[in-house]
N, C-alpha and C positions, 0 to 999 in steps of 0.2 A: 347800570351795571350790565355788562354780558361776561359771560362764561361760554367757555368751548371744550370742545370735546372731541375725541379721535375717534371714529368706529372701526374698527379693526377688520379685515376679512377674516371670515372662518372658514378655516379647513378642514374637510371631513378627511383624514389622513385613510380611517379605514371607512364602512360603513355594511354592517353584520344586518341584516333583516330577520328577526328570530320568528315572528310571530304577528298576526292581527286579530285584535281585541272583538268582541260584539260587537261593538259601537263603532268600528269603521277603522280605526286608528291604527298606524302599525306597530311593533313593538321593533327597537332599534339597539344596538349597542356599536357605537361608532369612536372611535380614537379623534377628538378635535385637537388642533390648533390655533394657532391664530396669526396671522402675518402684520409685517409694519407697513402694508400699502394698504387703503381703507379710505373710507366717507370722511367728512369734517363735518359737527354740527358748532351750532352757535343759537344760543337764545339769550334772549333780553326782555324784560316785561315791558308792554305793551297793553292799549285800551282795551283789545280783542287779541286770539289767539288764531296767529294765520300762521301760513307755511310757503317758502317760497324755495327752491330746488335751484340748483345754481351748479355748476361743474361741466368738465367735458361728458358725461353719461347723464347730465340731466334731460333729456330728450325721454321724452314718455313717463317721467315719474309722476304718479298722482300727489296731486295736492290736495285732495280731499280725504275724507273716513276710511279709507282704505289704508291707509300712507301709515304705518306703525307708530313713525316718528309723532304724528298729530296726536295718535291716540293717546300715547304715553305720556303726552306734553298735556294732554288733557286729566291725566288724570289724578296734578296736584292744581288749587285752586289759587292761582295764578294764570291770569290769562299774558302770554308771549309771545313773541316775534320766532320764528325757528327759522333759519336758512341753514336747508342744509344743502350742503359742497359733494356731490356724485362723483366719486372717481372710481365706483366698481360697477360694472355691469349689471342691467338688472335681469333677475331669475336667472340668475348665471351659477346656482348650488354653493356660494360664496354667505350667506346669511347677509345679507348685504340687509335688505327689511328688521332682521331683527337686531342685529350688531348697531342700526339707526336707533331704533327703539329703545336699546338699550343706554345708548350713549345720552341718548335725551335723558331718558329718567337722570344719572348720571349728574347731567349739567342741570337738569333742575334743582337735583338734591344740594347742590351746589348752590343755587340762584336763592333756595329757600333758606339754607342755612340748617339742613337737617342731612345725618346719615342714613336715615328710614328709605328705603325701598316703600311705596304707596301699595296695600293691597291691590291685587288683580292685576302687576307689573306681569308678572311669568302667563298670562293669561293670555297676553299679546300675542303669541306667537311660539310653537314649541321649540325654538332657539332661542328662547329669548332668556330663560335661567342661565344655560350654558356662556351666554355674552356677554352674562353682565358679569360670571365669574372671570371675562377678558384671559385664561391662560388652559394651557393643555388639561383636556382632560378627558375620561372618559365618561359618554352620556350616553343611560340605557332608558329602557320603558320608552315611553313618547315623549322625552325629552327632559323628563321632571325629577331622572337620578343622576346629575353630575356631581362625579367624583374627581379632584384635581389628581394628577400625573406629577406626583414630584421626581425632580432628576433628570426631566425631557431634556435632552440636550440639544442647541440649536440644531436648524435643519433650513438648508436652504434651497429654492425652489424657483423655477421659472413657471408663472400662472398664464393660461391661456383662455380666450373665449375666442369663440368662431364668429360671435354676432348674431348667435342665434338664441331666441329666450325657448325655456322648454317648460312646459307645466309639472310641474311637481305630483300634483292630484294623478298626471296622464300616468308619469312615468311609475306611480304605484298599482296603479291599473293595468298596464302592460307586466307586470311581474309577476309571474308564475308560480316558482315556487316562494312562499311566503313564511315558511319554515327552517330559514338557514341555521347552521349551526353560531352559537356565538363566537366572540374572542374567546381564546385561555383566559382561566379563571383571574390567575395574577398578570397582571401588563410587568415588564422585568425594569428592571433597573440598570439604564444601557450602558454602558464603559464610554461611547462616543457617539457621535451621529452615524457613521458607518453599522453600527450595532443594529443603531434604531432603524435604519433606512431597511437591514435585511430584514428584520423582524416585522416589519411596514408591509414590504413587498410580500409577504406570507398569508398576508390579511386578504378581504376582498372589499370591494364595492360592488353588495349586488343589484344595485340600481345602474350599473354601468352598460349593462348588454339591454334593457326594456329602452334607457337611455335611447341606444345609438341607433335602438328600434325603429325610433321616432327620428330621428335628426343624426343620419347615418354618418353626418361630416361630424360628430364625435370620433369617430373613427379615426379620419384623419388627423384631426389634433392631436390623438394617442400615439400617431404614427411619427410624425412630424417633431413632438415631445421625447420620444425614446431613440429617435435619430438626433440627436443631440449632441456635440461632444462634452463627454463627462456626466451625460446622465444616466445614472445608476436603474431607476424605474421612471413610468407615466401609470398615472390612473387617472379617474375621472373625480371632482370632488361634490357630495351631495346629492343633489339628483339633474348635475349637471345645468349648461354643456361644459361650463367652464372644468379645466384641466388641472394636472401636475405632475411636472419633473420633478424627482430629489438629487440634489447632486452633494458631496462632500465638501464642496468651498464655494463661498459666496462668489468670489473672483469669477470662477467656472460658471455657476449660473447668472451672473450679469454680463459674460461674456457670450452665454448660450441666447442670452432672450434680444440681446441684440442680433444675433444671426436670425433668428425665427419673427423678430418683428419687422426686418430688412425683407426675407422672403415671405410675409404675411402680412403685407401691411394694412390687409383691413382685419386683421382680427385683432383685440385688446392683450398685448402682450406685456409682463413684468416679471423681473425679478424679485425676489421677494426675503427674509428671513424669516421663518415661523419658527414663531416659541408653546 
């Protein structure tokens, strides 16, 4: 028997830095999504529990105790075969590690014949609660208060990476002030995507400026992203380098990402729908 599973990319729509804990950790309140372009996994039971990485972005993925997706798979008592299918860049602020992780547990629970989540799943990785709720929401603390977004209305978007990985750990060390203000109390209830897009564009990413600190050709992607025709905003999503436009029609942004994958063609360009 195999079972598969879609890993979704996450998108940090907004991403607020309110606060850092004793213990190291920061305290966050971020507006996610989720987009239909994403990893594929697949597992099957198997003597032993290996991992084998396979896609156009499989170049540099580990396959060993590092790999989320192993961990995850390790941690119902079935040993399985995992291939998983890479088609998002890695350390690209996409959750691509935990949106794996998640999808595995996912397709285990699936393989086992159980709707249980295995204690010490959300353990994996501070996205890893928010991915396996798979839909809009907002996630505060260090990851472990996702609230869903009902009403999000679609929003469509061209995703961009430069091809450049950026440390997550760096880009919280290069950030300065670590006291931002949060979201408004209530997220609203948007009439349409236009609504959402303004209300989006209000917000920040303060991990965007320590970002471009580090790997200044964030910059350009934002540049390149807001010369667009028909795109509304660019921000950066996560803690980068990967990018976003929002535009009001899907058309417009599959007609934007081919322009930008035409004049870019080494960076990883798509269009995308997030819900």
């Amino acid at each position: 028997m195999m079972t598969r599973t879609f890993a979704p990319a996450k998108i940090n729509l907004t991403l607020h830095v309110t606060g850092q804990r004793a213990d190291g950790y920061h305290l966050l309140d971020s507006l996610v999504a989720f987009a239909d372009v994403g990893d594929r996994v697949r597992v099957m039971p198997a003597d032993t529990t290996t991992l084998e990485v396979t896609g156009p972005m499989a170049a540099g993925v580990p396959v060993d105790e590092t790999n989320l997706a192993l961990r995850a798979a390790r941690l119902y008592d079935l040993p399985v075969a995992i291939t998983l299918d890479k088609h998002l860049p890695m350390a690209a602020g996409l959750g691509g590690g935990s949106s794996d992780a998640a999808a595995t547990l996912y397709a285990m629970a699936d393989l086992v014949g159980s709707n249980e989540i295995p204690e010490g799943a959300t353990a994996l990785g501070a996205d890893v609660r928010v991915c396996l709720a798979r839909q809009a929401a907002r996630m505060r603390g260090i990851g472990e208060i996702v609230e869903p977004v009902e009403g999000m209305p679609e929003l469509y978007a061209v995703l961009a990476n430069p091809g450049v990985a950026v440390s997550t750990p760096e880009v919280f060390k290069a950030l300065v002030d670590k006291d931002g203000m949060a979201m408004p109390k209530r997220i609203p209830r948007w009439r349409a995507g236009w609504s959402a897009i303004d209300w989006i564009a209000k917000q920040r990413n303060d991990l965007e400026g320590p970002a471009i600190a580090i790997a200044p050709v964030i910059a350009e992607v934002l540049a390149a992203l807001r010369a667009l025709p028909g795109a509304r905003f660019a921000r950066m999503s996560g803690s980068g380098a990967s990018c976003f436009a929002l535009f009001e029609d899907r058309a417009e942004a599959d007609y934007a990402a081919g322009q930008l994958a035409e004049a870019q063609p080494d960076w990883w360009v798509t269009a995308a729908t997030l819900r």
